[in-house]
C-alpha positions as CSV (number, residue, x, y, z in Angstrom):
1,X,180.0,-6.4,108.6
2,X,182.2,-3.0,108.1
3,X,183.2,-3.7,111.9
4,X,184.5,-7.1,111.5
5,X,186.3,-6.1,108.2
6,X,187.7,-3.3,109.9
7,X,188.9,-5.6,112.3
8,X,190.5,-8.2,110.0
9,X,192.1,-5.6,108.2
10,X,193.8,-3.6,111.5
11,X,195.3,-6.9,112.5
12,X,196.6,-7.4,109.1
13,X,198.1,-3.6,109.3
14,X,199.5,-4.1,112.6
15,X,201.3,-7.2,111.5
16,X,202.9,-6.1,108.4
17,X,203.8,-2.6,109.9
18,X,205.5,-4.6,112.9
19,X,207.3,-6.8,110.2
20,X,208.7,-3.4,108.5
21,X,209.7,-2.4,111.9
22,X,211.4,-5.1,112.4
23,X,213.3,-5.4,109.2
24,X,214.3,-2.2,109.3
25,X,215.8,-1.9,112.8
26,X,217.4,-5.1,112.0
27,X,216.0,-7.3,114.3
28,X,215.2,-10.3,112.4
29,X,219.1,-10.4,111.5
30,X,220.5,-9.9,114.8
31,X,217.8,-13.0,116.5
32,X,218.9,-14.7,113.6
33,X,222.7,-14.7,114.1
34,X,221.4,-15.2,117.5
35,X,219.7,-18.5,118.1
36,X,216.6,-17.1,116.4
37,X,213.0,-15.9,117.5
38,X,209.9,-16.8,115.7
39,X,208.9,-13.3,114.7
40,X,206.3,-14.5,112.0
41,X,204.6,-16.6,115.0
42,X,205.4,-13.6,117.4
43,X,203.5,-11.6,115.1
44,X,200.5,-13.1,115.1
45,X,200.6,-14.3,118.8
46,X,200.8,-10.5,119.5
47,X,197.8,-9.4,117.6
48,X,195.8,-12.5,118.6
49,X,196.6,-11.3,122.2
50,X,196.6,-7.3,121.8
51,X,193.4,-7.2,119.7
52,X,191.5,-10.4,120.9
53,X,192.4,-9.3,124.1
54,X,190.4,-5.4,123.8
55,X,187.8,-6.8,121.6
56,X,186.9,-8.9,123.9
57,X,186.6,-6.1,126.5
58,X,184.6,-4.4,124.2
59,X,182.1,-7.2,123.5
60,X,181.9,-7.1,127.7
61,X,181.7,-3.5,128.0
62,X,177.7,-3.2,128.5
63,X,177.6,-5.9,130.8
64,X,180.6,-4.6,132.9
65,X,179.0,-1.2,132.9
66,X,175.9,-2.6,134.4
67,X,177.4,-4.8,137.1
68,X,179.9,-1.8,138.4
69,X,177.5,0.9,138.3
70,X,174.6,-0.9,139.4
71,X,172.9,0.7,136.9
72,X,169.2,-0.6,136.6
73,X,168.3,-0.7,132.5
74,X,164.7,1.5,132.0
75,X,162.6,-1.5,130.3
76,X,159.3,0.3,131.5
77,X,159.4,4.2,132.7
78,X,158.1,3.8,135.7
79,X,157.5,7.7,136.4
80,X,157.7,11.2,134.1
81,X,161.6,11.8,134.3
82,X,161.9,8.1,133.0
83,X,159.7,8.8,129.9
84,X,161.4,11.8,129.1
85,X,165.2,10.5,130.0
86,X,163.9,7.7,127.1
87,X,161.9,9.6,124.6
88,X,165.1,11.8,124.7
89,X,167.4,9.6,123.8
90,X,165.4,8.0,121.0
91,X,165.0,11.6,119.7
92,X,168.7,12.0,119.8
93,X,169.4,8.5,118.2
94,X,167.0,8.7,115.3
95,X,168.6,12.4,114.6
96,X,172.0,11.0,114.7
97,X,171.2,7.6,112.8
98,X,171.8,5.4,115.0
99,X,169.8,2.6,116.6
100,X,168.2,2.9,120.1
101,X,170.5,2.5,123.1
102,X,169.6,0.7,126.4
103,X,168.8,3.9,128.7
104,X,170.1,4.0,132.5
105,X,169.9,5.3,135.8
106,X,172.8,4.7,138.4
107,X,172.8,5.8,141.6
108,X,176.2,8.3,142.8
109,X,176.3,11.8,143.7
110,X,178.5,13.5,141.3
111,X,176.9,14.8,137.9
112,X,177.7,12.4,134.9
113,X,176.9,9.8,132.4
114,X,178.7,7.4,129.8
115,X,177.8,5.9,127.2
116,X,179.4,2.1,125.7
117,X,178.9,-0.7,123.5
118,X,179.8,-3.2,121.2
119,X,178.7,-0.9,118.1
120,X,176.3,1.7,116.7
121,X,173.4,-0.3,116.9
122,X,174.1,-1.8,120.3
123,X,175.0,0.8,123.3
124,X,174.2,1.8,126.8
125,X,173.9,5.6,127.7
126,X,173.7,6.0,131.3
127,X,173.1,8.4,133.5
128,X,173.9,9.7,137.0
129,X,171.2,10.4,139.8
130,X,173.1,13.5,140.6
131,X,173.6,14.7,136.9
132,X,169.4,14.5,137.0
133,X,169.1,16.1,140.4
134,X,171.2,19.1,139.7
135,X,170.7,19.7,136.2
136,X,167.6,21.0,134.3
137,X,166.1,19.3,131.6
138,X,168.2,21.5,128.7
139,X,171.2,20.2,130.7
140,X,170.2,17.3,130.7
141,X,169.4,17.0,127.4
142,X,172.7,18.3,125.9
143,X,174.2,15.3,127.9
144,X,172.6,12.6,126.2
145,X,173.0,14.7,123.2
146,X,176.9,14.4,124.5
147,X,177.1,10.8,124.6
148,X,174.9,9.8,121.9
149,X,177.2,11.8,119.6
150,X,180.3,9.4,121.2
151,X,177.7,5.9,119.8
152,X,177.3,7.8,116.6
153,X,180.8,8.8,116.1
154,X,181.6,5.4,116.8
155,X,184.3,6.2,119.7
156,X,184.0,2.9,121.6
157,X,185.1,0.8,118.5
158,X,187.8,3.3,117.6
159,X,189.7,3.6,121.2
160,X,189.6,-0.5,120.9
161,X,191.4,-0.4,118.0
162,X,193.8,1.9,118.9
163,X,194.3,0.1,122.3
164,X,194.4,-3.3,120.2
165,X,196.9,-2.2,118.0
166,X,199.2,-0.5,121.2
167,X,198.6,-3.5,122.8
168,X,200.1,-5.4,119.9
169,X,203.4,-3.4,119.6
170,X,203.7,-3.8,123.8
171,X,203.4,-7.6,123.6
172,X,205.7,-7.9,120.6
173,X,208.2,-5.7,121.5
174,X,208.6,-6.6,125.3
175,X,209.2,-10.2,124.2
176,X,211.9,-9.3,121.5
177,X,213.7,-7.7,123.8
178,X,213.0,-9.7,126.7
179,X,214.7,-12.7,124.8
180,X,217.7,-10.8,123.5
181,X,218.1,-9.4,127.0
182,X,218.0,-12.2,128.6
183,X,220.3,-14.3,126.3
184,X,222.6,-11.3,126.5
185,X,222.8,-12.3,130.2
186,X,223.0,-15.6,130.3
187,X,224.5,-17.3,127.4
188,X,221.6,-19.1,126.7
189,X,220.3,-19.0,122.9
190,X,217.4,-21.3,123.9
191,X,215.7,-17.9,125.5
192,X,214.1,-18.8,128.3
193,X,216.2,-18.0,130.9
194,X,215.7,-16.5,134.8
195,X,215.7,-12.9,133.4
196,X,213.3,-13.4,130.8
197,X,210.0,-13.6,132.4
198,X,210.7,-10.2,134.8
199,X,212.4,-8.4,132.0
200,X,209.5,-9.4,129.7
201,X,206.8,-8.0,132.9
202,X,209.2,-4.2,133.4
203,X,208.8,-4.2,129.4
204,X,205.3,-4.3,129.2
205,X,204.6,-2.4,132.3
206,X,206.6,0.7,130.7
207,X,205.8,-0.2,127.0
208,X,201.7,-0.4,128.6
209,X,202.1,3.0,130.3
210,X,203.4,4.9,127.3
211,X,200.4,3.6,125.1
212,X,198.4,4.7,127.8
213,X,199.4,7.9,127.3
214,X,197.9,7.6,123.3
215,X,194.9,6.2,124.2
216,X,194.3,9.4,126.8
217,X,195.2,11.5,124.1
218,X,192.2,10.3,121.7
219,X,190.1,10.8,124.9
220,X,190.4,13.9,125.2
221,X,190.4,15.0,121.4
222,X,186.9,12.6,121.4
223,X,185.2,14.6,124.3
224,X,185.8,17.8,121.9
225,X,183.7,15.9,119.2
226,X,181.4,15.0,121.4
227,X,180.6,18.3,123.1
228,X,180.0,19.4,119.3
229,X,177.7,16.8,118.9
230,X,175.5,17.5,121.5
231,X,175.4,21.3,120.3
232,X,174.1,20.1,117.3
233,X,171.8,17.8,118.9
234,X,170.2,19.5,121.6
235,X,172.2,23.3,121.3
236,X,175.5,25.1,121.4
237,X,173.6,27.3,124.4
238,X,172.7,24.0,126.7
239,X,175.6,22.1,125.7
240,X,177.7,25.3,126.9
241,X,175.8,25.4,130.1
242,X,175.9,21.7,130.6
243,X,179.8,21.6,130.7
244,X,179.9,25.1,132.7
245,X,177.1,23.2,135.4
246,X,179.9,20.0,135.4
247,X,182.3,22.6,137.4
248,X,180.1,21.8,140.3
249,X,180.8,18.8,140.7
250,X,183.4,18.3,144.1
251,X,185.0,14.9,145.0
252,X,185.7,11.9,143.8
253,X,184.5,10.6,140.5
254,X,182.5,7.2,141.8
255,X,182.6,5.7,138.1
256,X,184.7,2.3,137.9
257,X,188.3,2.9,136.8
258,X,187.2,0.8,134.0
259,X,184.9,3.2,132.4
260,X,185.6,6.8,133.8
261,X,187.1,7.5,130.3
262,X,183.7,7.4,129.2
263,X,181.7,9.4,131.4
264,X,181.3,13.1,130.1
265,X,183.2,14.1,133.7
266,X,186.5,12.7,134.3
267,X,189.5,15.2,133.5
268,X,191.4,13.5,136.9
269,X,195.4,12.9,136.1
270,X,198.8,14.0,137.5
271,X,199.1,16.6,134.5
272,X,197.6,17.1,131.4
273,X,199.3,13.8,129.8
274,X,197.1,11.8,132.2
275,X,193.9,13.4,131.9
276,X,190.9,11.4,130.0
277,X,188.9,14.5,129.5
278,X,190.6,17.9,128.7
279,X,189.6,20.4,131.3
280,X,186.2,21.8,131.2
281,X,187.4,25.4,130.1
282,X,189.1,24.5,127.1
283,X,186.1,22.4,125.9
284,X,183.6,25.2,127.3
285,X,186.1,28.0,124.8
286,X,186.3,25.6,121.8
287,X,182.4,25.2,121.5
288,X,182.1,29.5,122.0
289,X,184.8,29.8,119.5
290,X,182.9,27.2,117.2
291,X,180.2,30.3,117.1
């Protein structure tokens, strides 16, 4: 219930703070002494679009998880690591007050794990074959601690929001000035014209890649919450050795592009603006400096 009223409520945020945006740039004047846009029906298109759009993403995100990772769901532990990988978890979960994830096993060589879902009570914490080869069990352990701390803090819903809402602005905004672009060029105050639609895909290609830049930017501060979280789930000592183990890890990061933000390893990027995970130092110094 708080979820879907958190939802109703964003939308209705991101509307009125784009209708204040507009006002106040003068917009809604100009497109008016200007053949007019529906802003009002813009408006909502936008936030139909931008937040249906991640929610429905988010509603998928198990499932898509599953299918790219191949990751085969533990119904029935099958051998001792199994039991543990699940009694672990549940130990976490009840700790942190949340309901009892699916629990994972997907099979790549690097060490990690991720954890998604639709909410709280409904999440998938999954873990690598080579995070459970090449860790001990106090590694291990302050992993899941890790990514159960990401359910409980309730970081899957939060980065959909924010990408909703970012969404919104880029589809918005790329059509507003996609139409008084392109009537700028051709004459036309119907809108509509031959620049529209390519002005309208640049817009939302730049617009897209500077939200992108926000949305990194909660990753990383999430992954320092996190690592907190699993201290106080499992230790600061194994959570510290956990992340200093992760340095091992060499290649390429085999998670889906989809859901590498996720996975507890994945600082990648062309500079720090691109990263989804700050670099393992600085999360290994902010958990010793937490001391």
């Amino acid at each position: 219930m708080l979820r879907i009223v958190l939802f109703v409520l964003t939308n209705l945020a991101v509307m009125a703070l784009l209708a204040i945006v507009v006002k106040l740039t003068g917009i809604d004047v100009y497109t008016q002494r200007n053949g007019g846009i529906d802003l009002q029906g813009l408006l909502v298109l936008s936030a139909v679009m931008g937040m249906g759009g991640s929610f429905i993403s988010l509603a998928m995100s198990k499932w898509i998880a599953k299918m790219t990772t191949h990751a085969q769901v533990i119904t029935e532990p099958r051998d001792m690591t199994e039991r543990w990988l699940v009694d672990t978890v549940r130990r976490h979960a009840e700790k942190a007050g949340i309901g009892m994830p699916e629990v994972a096993i997907y099979d790549a060589p690097e060490m990690n794990a991720f954890a998604t879902g639709m909410s709280k009570n409904n999440a998938l914490v999954a873990v690598s074959t080579g995070l459970l080869n090449q860790m001990d069990r106090a590694e291990v352990d302050a992993v899941l601690g890790h990514e159960i701390a990401h359910v409980a803090n309730g970081d899957m819903v939060t980065m959909t929001l924010i990408q909703g809402v970012l969404n919104t602005f880029v589809i918005f905004f790329a059509r507003v000035i996609g139409t008084i672009v392109d009537r700028a060029i051709s004459g036309n105050r119907e809108g509509g014209g031959f620049a529209y639609f390519g002005i309208v895909m640049v817009l939302q290609l730049v617009l897209g890649f500077l939200a992108s830049l926000i949305v990194l930017w909660f990753s990383r501060w999430r992954e320092f919450r996190a690592d907190a979280g699993g201290a106080a789930l499992a230790g600061r000592g194994s959570m510290i050795a956990a992340l200093e183990r992760l340095r091992g890890n060499h290649g390429e990061n085999t998670l889906p592009k989809a859901i590498q933000a996720f996975g507890i390893s994945g600082e990648g990027g062309i500079g720090r603006l691109l990263m989804s995970h700050p670099p393992l130092e600085e999360r290994i110094a902010a958990l010793r400096a937490s001391a």
